[in-house]
N, C-alpha and C positions, 0 to 999 in steps of 0.2 A: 508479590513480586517486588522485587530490589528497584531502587532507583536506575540502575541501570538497565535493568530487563525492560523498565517500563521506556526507556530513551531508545535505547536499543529496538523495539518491537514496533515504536511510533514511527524512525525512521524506513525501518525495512520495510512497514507497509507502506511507506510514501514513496518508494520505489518505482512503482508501477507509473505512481501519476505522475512522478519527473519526467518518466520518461515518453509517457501523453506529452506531457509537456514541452518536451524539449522537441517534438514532432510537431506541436502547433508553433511555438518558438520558430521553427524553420520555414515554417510554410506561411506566415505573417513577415512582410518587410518593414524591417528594422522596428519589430514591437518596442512601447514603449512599456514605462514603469507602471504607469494604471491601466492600463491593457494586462501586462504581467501578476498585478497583484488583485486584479479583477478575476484574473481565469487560477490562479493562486486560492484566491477566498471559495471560488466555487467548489473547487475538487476538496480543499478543508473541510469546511461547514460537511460537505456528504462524505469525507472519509471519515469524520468525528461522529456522525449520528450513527453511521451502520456497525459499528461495535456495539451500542445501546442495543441498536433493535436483535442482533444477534446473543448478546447476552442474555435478554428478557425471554428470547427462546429457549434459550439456554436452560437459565433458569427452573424454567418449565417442566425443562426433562430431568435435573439435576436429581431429585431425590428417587428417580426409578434406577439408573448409570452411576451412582456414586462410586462402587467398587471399580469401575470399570474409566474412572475419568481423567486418571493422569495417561492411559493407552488412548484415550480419545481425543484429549489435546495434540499426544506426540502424532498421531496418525494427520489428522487435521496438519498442522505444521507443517508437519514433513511432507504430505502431499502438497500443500501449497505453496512449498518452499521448491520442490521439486518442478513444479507446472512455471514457477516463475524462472529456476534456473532455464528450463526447457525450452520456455522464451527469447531468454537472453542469447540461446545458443543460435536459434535458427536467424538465418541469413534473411532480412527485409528484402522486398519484391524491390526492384526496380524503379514502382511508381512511388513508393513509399519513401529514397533516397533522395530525390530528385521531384518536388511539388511540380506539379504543371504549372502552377498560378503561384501569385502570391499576393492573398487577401490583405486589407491592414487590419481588418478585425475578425474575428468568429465570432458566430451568434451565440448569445450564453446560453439558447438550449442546446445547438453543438457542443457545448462545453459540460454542461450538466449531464445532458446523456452519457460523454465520454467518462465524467465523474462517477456517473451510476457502474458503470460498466467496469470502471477501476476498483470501484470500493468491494464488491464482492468477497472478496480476498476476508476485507475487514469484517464483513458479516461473521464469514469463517472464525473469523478469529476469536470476535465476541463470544459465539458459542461454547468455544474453548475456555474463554476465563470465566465463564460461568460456571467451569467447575474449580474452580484457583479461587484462594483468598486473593484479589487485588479490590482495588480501590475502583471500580469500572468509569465514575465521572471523571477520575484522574487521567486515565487511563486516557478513555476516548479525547478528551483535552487536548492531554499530549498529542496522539494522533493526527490531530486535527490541524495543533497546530503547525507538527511535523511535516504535513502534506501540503499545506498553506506555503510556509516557508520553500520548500523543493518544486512544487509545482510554478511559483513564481517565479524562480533559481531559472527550473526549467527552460520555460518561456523566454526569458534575455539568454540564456545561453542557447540558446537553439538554433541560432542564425549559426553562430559559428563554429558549435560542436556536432551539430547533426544527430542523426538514429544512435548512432554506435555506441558512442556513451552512455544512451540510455538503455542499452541493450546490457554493458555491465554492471549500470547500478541494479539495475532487475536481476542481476544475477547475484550479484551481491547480497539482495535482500532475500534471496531464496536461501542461501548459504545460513544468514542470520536467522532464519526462518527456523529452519531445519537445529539447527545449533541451539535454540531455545527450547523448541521441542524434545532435545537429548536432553537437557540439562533438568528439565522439568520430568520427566522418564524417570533419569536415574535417583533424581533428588526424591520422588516417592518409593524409588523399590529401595533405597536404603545405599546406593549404591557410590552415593556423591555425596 
């Protein structure tokens, strides 16, 4: 993977957790900067490891699926590029616009669980470059720090930009998603 496939792939996964974020962002009054870079390091650290543990799987199966692993990344991708557009589209409830409360901290298992729950995606993905030449500590790195960065972003912007915004970076990063996975498609059948 290109320097930029690999910039490209850190942010779009960190998609999901900005936009975690910019929901706790809002539901916190007037977070501050270590409050933001606290709930920022949580979703990193677990968006950065679960590439590893998904590639090690990966790994695993890689020399049974060899012929079949550049259709197993684009399928991968593109489902999860898609499940993230699908997100982005549908309309948040009600309670979800509008916090009943408004905490000045979350507890950082609240936060870690939300982190688990975001990373998924990235597990996905791991499995996927485990059949790609990349560099995977680089990789996850990026990631990591990718999500670090945007889920912090999140958090101080959340007061004042709400759901919505993060309903299109998730949409966004489903687009990126999906577009990596063509490019890697066509780049093995010869076609790119």
């Amino acid at each position: 993977m290109t320097l930029l496939s690999t910039t490209l792939l850190a942010f779009s996964m960190s998609t999901d957790a900005f936009a975690a974020a910019i929901g706790k962002g809002a539901a916190v009054d007037h977070p501050r900067f270590r409050e933001a870079l606290r709930t920022g390091l949580i979703f990193g650290v677990v968006e950065g490891l679960t590439p590893l543990i998904g590639w090690a799987l990966g790994i695993g199966a890689s020399r049974y699926i060899a012929a079949w692993d550049h259709w197993i990344v684009f399928v991968l991708l593109f489902a999860l590029g898609a499940r993230m557009i699908r997100a982005g589209l549908e309309t948040p409830d009600a309670d979800e616009e509008a916090p009943a409360a408004t905490p000045g901290r979350h507890a950082w298992w609240l936060i870690a669980a939300t982190a688990v729950i975001t990373s998924i995606d990235a597990l996905t993905v791991g499995i996927g470059l485990a059949f790609m030449e990349v560099n995977i500590l680089l990789t996850s790195l990026a990631i990591g720090a990718a999500t670090t960065l945007m889920a912090t972003l999140g958090v101080m912007l959340g007061r004042r930009l709400g759901v919505m915004i993060g309903q299109r970076a998730e949409m966004l990063g489903g687009v990126v998603l999906i577009g990596i996975g063509t490019a890697i498609l066509t780049e093995h059948l010869g076609l790119w």
